[in-house]
Structure formats: C-alpha cells, structure tokens
N, C-alpha and C positions, 0 to 999 in steps of 0.2 A: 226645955232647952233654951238658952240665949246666945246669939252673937258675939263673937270672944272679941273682948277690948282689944284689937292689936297693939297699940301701946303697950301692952303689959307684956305682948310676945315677942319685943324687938329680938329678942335671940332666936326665936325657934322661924321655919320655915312658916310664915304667914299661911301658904295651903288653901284658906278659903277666906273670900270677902265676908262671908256669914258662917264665923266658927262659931261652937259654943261651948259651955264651960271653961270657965278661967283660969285651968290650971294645967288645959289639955294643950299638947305638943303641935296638937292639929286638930282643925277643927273637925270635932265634932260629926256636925250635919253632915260635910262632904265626906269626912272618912267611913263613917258610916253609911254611906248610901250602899250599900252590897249587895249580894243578887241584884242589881236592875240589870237592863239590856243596856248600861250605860257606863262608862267609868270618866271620871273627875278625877283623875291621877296627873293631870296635866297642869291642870290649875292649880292643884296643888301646887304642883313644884315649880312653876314659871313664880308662883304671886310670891316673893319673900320681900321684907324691909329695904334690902337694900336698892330693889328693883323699884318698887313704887314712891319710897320717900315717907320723910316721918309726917308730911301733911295730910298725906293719904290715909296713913297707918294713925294719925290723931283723930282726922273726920270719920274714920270707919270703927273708931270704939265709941262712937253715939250710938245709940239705942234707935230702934223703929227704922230700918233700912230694907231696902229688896235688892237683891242680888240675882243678876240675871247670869245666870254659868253655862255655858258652852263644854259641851260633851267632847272627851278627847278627840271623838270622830269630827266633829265640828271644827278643832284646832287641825287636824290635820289636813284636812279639806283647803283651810285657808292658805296653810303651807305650801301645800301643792300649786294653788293659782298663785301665790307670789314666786311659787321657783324657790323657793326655803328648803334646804335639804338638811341642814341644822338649826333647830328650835334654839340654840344658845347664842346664835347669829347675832354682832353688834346688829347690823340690820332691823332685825326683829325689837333687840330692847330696846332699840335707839326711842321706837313707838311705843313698848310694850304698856307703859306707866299709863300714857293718857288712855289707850284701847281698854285698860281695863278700867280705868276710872268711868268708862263710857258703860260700861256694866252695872254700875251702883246707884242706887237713887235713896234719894232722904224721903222718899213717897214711899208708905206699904201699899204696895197693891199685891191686899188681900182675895180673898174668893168675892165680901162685900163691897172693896174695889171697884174689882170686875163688872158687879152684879148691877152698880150704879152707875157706870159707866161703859158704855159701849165704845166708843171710841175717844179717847186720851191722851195726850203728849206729856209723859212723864220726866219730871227733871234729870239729870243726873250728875254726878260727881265732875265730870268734864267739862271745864270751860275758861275761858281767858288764855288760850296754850294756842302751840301752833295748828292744831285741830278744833280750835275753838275758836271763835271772835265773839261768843256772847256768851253770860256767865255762866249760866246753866244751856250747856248742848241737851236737848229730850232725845228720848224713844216713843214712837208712836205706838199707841197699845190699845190692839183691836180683839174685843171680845164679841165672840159667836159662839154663845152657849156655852158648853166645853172648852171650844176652841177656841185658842188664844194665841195672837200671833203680834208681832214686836215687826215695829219696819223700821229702817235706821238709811243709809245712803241710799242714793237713785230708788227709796221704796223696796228695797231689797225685804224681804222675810223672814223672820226666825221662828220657829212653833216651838211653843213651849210643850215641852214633854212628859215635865212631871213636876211637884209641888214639894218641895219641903218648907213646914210651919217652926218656927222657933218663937219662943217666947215675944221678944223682941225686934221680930221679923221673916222676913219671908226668901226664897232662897225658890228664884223659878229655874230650871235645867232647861237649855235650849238646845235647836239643833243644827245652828250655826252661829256663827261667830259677829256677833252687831260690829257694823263698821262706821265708824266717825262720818257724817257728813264732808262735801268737799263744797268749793265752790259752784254758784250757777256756771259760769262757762264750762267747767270740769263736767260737770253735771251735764248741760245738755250733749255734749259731746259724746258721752257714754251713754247716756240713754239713745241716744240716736243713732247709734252702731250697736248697741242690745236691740234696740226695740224691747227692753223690761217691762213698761208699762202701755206696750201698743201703738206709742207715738213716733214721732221721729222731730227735731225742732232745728234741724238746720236753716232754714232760712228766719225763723226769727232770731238766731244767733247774728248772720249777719246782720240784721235790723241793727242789733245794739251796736256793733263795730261800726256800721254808717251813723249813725245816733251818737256816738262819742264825743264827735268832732264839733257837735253844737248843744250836747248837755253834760255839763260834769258830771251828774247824775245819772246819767246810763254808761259813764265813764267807769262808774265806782261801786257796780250792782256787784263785784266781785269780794270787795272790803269793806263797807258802810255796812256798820250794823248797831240796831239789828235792820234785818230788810224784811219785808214783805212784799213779795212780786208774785201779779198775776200772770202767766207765761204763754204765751198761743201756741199751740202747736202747729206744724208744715200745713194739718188741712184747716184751725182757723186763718191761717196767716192767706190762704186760698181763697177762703171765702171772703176777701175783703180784697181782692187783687184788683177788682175795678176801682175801687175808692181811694186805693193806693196810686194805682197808675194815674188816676187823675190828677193826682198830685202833682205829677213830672212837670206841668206845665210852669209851677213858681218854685218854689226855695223847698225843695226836695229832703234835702237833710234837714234842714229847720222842725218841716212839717213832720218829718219820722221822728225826731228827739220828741215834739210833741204828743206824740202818739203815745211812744216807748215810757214817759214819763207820767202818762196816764195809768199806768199800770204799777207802778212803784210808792209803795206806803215806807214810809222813814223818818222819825228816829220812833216812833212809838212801834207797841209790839215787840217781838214778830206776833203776826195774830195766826197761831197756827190753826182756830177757831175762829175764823173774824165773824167779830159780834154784827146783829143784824142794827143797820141806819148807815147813816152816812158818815161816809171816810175822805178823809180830802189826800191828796195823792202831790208828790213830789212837785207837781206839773200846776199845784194850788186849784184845780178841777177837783170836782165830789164825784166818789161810786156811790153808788147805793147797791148794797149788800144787805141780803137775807139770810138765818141761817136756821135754820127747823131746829125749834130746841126737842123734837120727839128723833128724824131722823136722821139728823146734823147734816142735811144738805143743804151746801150752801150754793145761792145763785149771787153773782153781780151785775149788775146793770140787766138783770134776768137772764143771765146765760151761766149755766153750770158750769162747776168746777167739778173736775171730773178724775183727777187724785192730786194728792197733798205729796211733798216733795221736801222732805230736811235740806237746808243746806248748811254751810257752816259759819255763817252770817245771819241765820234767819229760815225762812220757810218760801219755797213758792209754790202756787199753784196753779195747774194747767185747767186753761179752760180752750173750749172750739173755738173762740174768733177773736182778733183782734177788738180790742175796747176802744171804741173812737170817741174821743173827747167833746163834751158840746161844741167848742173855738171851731174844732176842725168840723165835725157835721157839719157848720152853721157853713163854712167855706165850700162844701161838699153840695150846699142845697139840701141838705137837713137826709141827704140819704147813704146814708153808713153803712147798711145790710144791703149786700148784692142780692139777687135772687140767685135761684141755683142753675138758668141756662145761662144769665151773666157770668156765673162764676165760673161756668165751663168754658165760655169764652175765652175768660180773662184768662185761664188756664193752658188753651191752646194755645193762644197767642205771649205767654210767658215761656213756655216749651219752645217754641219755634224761637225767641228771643236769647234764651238761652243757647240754641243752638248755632245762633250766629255768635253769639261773643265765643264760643269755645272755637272756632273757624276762624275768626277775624283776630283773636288772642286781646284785642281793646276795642274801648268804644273809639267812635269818631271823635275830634274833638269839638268842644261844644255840644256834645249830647248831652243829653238828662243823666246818662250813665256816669259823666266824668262828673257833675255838679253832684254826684253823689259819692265819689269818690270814690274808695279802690275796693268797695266793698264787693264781697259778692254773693254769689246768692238768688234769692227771687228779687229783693230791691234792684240790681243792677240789670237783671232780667228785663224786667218791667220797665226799667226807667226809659231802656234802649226800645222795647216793643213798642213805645209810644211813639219814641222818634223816627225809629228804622223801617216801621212796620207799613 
C-alpha cells in the first residue's frame, strides 16, 4: 500500500492524510480499516482540498509521512468540550486546516522508530500560522514497550490504539484529538486550574508580570521564539521564599527580572532535549545542564526537570525551585537554597502576608509591595511580609 498523492485527488474527498493507491476515491488505509472497535468516518469527511489548501494537499503527496488519526469518538469528545453542536461550524474550520496539519509529520515513526527511541519530539506539518510561531510545531512521543502515547498542549495525552503500515508510511489511530500548543501565560493558567500535571504555577506567573516592567525579555516569553524556559512551580517558587524576600530590602523588580531571565534560553533551540554543558541564558549567566543519554533525565544547575511542556513559541520546563543566578547568590551571601524549616517560615509568614493585602486591598505606600508594582501573587506577598511583618 502507498499514501495517495493528494494532488492527484484535488476533486475527490481528501478522507485520509495517508491514503493509498492512486486511483482510489478514498483512501485506502482509512476506508479500509473495518471491523476495528474504531471508525475514521469523520476524517474522512472533515479532511477535503478545499478545507486544508493546495499547500497541505502538495506537502502530503511526498512519500515517508506518519499520520496521526483521531478516532470519530475522539472528534466528538473534542466537540463536546468546545460546545460544537455542528462539526461544519465556521468555528470549527476557521482552525480545522492548522489542527490537522498538527497530525502529519515528515518523520516515520515506525515500530524501529519507536524502538530507538523512547522519548521524541516529532516535527510536524504546523507551523508559522496562528498556532505556530516556529516552523515545525512537534508531538512529543513517548514509548513504553507497546505503549505509545503522543503529548501535545498543557502535556495532554493521546494513546495510540492501533498501527497501520503503508508502503510509504505510517498511519497511528489515536484516541484523542492532539491539540496545537498555546502560549506560556495560556499555559500556566490552565495547568493551574487542571492541576494536569500535579503542579499549580501561579505565583511564578506573577514573577513575570513584576519582571516585565524591567526586562523586555520576560516581557516577551509569550511571542519570542523559539523560547526555552525553565518554569518553577508554586512549591519551587516556596522553597526560595527566604532568598526572595530578602531581596525587598533594594530594587526588587530589578532583582526578580534578574532571576526570571536566568531561566530563559533565546534565539537558539527550543531544546525540547537540552543537550548536556553549558547554556548561557537571556540574563548572559550560564546553566549547566545534564542530560542522561540512557534515561533522558535531565538536571540543571542539579535540580530536575520534572515534565516537558509544548508551547507554541517553544518548550518549557518545570522544575522544583527557582534557578538563582551567580550575580544574585553572590548578593544573597552565596546562599540560594533555603533549608526546609526556613522555607516553612518563609511560608507562614507569606500566608499571613497575603492575608493582610487581601484586608487592606494595597500596600502602604513606600512599601517593598508598591516598588514591585501591582503585581500580585507570592512577590507582593512577600515584599509586604518583610515590611509589615
């Protein structure tokens, strides 16, 4: 079997990103899949020429392509969370072209694929659009054993269900629908009201909003790309609450862009794999990153990165604690890492901080709170617990 040149089929119903035989109405592979516990009637009919465009319909009569297909149950599923009561919805096509270009990869990842790779950031057909800011958007593709599973927004999951082999490619059936990356702020917002991958990251959100005002670079973590950002989650951002607060005593937002800039690689990459050595970081500071070439974990400055995160500028990764720059250590008295009855400290005393600005509705003026601006968060937390406290 082969993948049908869609060029050749500009009049018939396109039906599948990996048809085959050149003369068939429809492809092949999908039409054919019968008896499964699955049906591909959907793609069929949403994928035609007029929908996706003759650039799509020109790159997908190359040869060697993998086509990742979403089971009707999978499209309806998606329907459902968007409130889509009709699949022909301008709505729906307004996206439909780039979501499924988000399907196709000029990578086969075959069974040997797989087999040599355990986990992979596959390219695919999407990018430079409005779901795209770098040329190739990937899917991340994680193999265990049998099991093989696709992560695309916020880490979302897709499990591949079944294989079809064509000559010239490969054709995986999923069992949700891959969704385009969005930006970091989009991003942590949603994962922080999911809890998807266990974290929550609102207060390093505020970091960046106070951080804006004195680096264009944390100004611009939403559109600069490609980006690579290492991203703290609420309980790194806790465990560095003392070394934070200590800060309030001089230029407060200075010293946060500093921090915040520590953690941002641009223009090179995204390293959705960052290679192990040193990386020098927006802020002209070096990480030093490790990355196990046996079990791909990677550490920076020796603290794990504990999941990988699509966005649609780039990649970021969550790690437990704020990455404090030498500049700033060396301002700090070289001590960066709270211990953890410190950090429980600095915890109460940020709770109890926050409780006064939610009572008093602002800070005083002249506090650490106002030289940080209107952000808010643990930073303004913090800034006031130094003062008020």
């Amino acid at each position: 079997m082969r993948l049908l040149s869609l060029a050749s089929a500009a009049a018939a119903v396109l039906g599948s990103l990996a048809s085959l035989a050149q003369a068939a109405p429809l492809p092949a592979a999908l039409a054919g899949a019968t008896g499964k516990p699955y049906q591909l009637t959907f793609l069929q009919t949403l994928l035609t020429p007029s929908l996706v465009g003759q650039d799509t319909i020109t790159a997908l009569g190359a040869a060697n392509l993998t086509v990742f297909a979403p089971t009707d149950a999978a499209f309806m599923a998606l329907l459902a969370q968007l409130n889509i009561t009709d699949p022909t919805s301008p709505a729906l096509l307004a996206i439909a072209p780039q979501i499924l270009s988000y399907h196709v990869s000029t990578t086969v990842v075959s069974s040997a694929y797989l087999a040599a790779n355990k986990t992979s950031f596959v390219p695919t057909l999407l990018g430079n659009s409005s779901l795209a800011a770098i040329n190739h958007q990937v899917v991340e593709v994680v193999a265990a054993g049998s099991n093989v599973t696709l992560r695309s927004a916020y880490g979302l999951g897709s499990k591949v269900i079944d294989t079809i082999v064509a000559d010239n490619g490969v054709i995986h059936v999923i069992d949700s629908v891959l969704i385009p990356p969005t930006n970091l702020t989009n991003t942590l917002t949603t994962l922080t009201a999911s809890k998807a991958i266990g974290s929550t990251f609102s207060q390093i959100a505020s970091l960046f909003v106070t951080a804006a005002a004195a680096a264009p670079e944390a100004a611009a973590i939403d559109t600069v790309a490609p980006i690579t950002i290492f991203v703290p989650s609420d309980a790194g951002v806790t465990k560095q609450a003392t070394a934070l607060a200590a800060l309030a005593t001089g230029n407060l937002t200075q010293a946060i862009a500093s921090i915040l800039t520590y953690h941002i690689i641009t223009p090179a990459g995204p390293y959705y794999i960052p290679p192990t050595g040193t990386v020098k970081t927006v802020g002209g500071e070096d990480l030093n990153i490790v990355t196990d070439a046996t079990t791909g974990k990677v550490t920076v400055n020796g603290n794990d990165v504990i999941a990988t995160i699509l966005l649609t500028n780039g990649v970021a990764h969550v790690i437990d604690t704020i990455l404090v720059p030498p500049s700033i250590a060396k301002l700090l008295g070289g001590n960066a890492t709270v211990s953890a009855s410190a950090s429980a400290s600095a915890s109460k005393t940020t709770a109890a901080a926050a409780a006064t600005a939610s009572a008093t509705g602002a800070a005083k003026p002249g506090s650490a709170a106002r030289v940080a601006g209107s952000a808010a968060g643990l930073l303004a937390a913090l800034a006031m617990g130094v003062v008020l406290a």
